[in-house]
KOLDOLUM-200945 format. One record per residue: x, z, y of N, C-alpha, C in turn. Coordinates in steps of 0.1 Angstrom, whole numbers, plus 5000, padded with zeros to 4 digits. Example, Ala and Ser with C-alpha at 12.3 -4.5 7.8 and 13.67 -1.06 7.14 Angstrom:
513250784943512350784955513250784967/512850714978513750714989512950795000/
// end
This chain:
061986236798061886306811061586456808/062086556816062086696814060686706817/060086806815058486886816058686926830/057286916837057186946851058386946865/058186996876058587026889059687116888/060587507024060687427018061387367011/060087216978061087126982061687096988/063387136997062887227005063587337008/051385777037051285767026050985647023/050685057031049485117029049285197016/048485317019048385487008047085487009/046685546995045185526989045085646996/043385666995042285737011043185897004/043586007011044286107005045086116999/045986006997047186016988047986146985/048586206978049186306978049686336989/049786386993049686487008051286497012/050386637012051286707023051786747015/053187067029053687127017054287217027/055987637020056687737023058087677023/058887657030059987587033060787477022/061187357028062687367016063787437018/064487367008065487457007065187577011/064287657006063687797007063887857018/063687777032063687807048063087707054/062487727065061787667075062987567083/062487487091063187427098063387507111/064387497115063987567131063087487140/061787577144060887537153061387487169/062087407163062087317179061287187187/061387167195060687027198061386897196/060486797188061886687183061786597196/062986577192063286467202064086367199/065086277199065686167195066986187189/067686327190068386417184068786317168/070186317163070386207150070386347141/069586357130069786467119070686367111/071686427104072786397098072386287085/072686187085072186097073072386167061/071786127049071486157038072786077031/073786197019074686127014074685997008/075785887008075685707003075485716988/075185856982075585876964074585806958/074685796947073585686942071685736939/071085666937069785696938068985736954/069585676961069185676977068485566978/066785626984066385496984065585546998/064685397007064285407016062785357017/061985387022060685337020059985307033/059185257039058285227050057485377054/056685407063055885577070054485457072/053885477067052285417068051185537076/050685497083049385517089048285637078/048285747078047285807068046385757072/045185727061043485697064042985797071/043285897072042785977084042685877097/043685847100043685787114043285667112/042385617105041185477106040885517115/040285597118039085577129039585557143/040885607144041285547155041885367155/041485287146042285147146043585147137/044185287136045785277134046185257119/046285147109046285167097047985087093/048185067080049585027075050985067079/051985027085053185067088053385137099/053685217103054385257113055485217126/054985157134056385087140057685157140/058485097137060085177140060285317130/059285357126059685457114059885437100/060485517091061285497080061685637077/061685627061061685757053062385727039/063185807044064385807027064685947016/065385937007065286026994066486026990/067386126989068286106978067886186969/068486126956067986186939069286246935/069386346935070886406927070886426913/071786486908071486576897070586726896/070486756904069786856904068586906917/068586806924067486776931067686676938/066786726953066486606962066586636978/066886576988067186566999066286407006/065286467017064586357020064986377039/064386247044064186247057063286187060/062386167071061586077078062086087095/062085977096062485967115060985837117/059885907127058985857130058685857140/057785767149057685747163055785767163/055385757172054085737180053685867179/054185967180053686127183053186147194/052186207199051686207203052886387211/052986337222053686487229053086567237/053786727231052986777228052186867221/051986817212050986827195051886907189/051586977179052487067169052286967156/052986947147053486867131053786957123/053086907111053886977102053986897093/055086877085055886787071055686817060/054486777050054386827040054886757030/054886807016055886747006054986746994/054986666986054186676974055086636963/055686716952056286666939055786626926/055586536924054686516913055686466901/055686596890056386606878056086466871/055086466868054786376853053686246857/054686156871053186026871052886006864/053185966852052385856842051285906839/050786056840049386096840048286076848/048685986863048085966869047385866864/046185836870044785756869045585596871/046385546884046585436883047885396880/048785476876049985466867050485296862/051285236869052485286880052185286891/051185246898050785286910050885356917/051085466929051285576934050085656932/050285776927049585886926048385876937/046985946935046485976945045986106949/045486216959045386336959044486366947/043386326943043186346932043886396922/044986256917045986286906046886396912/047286466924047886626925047686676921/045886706923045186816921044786786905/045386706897045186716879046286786878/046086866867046686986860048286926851/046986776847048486696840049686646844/049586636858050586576863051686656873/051486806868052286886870052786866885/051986876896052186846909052486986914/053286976923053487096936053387046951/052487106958052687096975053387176984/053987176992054287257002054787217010/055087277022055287317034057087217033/057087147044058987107045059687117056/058687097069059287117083058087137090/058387147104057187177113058187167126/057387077136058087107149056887037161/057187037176056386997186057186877192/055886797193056286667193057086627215/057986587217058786597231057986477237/058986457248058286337257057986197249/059086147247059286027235058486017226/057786117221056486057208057686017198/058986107195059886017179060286177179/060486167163061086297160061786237144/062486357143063086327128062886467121/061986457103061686557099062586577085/063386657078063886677069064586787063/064886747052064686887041065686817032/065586947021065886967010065387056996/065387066983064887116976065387076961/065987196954066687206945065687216931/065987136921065087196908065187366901/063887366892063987516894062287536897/061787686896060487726901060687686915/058987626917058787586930057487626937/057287726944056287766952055887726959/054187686959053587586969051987676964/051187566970049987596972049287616956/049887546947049587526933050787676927/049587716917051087856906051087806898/052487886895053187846882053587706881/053987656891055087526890056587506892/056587396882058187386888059187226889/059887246897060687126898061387076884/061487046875062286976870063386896864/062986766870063586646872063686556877/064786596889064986536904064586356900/065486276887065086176887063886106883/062886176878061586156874060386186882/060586256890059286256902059286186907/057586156912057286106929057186196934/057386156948057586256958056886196971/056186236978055386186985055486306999/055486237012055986307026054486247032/054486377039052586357045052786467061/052586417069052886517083051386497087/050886607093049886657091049686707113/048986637117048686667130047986787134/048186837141047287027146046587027153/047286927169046686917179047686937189/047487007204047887047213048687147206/049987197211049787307210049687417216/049587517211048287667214049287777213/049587837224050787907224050588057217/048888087217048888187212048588097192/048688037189048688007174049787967169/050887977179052887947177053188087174/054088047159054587947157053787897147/052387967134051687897126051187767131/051387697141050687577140051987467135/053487547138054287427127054887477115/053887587112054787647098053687627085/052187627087051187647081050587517079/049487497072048687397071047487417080/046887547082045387527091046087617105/047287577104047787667121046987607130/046087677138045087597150043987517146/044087517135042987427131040987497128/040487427132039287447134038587447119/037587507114036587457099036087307102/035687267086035087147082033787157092/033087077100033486927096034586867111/034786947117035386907128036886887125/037586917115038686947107038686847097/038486747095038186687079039186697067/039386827065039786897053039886787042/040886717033040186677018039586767009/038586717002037786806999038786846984/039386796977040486826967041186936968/041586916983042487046983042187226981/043087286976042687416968042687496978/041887656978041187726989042887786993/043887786987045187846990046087777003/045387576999046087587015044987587029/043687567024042887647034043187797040/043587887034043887967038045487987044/045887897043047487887047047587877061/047688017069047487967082046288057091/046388057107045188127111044487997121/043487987116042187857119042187917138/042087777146041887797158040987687162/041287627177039887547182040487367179/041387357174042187207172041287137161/041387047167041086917154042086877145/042186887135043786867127043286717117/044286637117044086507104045386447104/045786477084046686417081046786297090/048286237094048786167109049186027101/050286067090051585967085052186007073/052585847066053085927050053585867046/054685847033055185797030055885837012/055785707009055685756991056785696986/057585756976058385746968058585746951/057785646944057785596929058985666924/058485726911059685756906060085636898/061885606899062685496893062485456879/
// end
């Protein structure tokens, strides 16, 4: 396996998260709605996985699968193309799609296991986060979030990383709730990580996360907590 790295979670308590554009652009900030984003090519290494409940949202009752949502990956040669189409959004609310690439699992703690935020935030495992899409949730509570991201230097909340080998990462999709949204904190509340979002403890921040995506963003009166996620083992 090559060295290291918008790209461009049931998931242990903070799983790799969340994530500045793929494909080195934002999505256009629209409101999702039932709209079909164009399927991901039939080429090989297309795989699909289940959208689980983040542990954030215990405390509302809501834990394991996701009704009716699903999240897929294609692996190319030279990178990667993901989607998630998810339901129970809350309309309304601003989202944002975070992305996490994790170069080198087998450094992680529970190896083969899926990484956990922890294992991001190790040096060894050559992780990158960032930003993938961002939109406002419509009447329907379903939207579809997706991206792309080519190997190569990859800019995220972590320096000095980079994509390397589209077939050897996990990749992990984490959409991250804001709140209402706040017309004066649009469009940061679907482009950023703390768009609208209020300080700890009203915010429950992971405490892992680095002061770069704290600062990602202008803090407002919203309660923000990772929402929904979904993980991708590398083959």
């Amino acid at each position: 396996m090559k060295r290291f790295l918008p790209i461009r979670l049931a998931v242990p308590l903070c799983t790799a998260l969340l994530l500045t554009a793929c494909a080195e652009r934002p999505l256009a900030p629209n409101v999702l709605n039932d709209e079909t984003v164009p399927l991901l090519s039939r080429a090989a290494d297309h795989s699909s996985v289940v959208v689980n409940w983040h542990p954030q949202q215990q405390f509302t009752g809501r834990t394991g699968p996701v009704a009716g949502a699903s999240a897929s990956l294609l692996r190319t040669n030279n990178g990667i193309s993901f989607r998630m189409s998810t339901t129970q959004l809350t309309p309304g609310n601003a989202y944002t799609l975070w992305l996490a690439v994790v170069n080198n699992p087998s450094a992680c703690a529970a190896h083969p296991m899926p990484c956990t935020a922890l294992d991001l935030f190790n040096d060894a495992t050559h992780t990158q986060v960032r930003f993938a899409a961002g939109h406002v949730a419509g009447e329907a509570g379903r939207g579809v979030f997706a991206g792309a991201a080519q190997e190569g230097s990859l800019t995220g909340w972590l320096p000095n990383r980079m994509f390397s080998d589209s077939k050897a990462v996990e990749v992990h999709l984490v959409i991250n709730d804001h709140g209402p949204m706040l017309p004066d904190h649009m469009p940061g509340m679907i482009r950023t990580y703390r768009g609208g979002c209020a300080d700890r403890p009203q915010s429950p921040f992971p405490p892992m996360f680095p002061q770069s995506a704290l600062d990602d963003g202008q803090p407002g009166p919203n309660t923000c907590r990772l929402y929904q996620a979904a993980i991708f083992t590398a083959p």
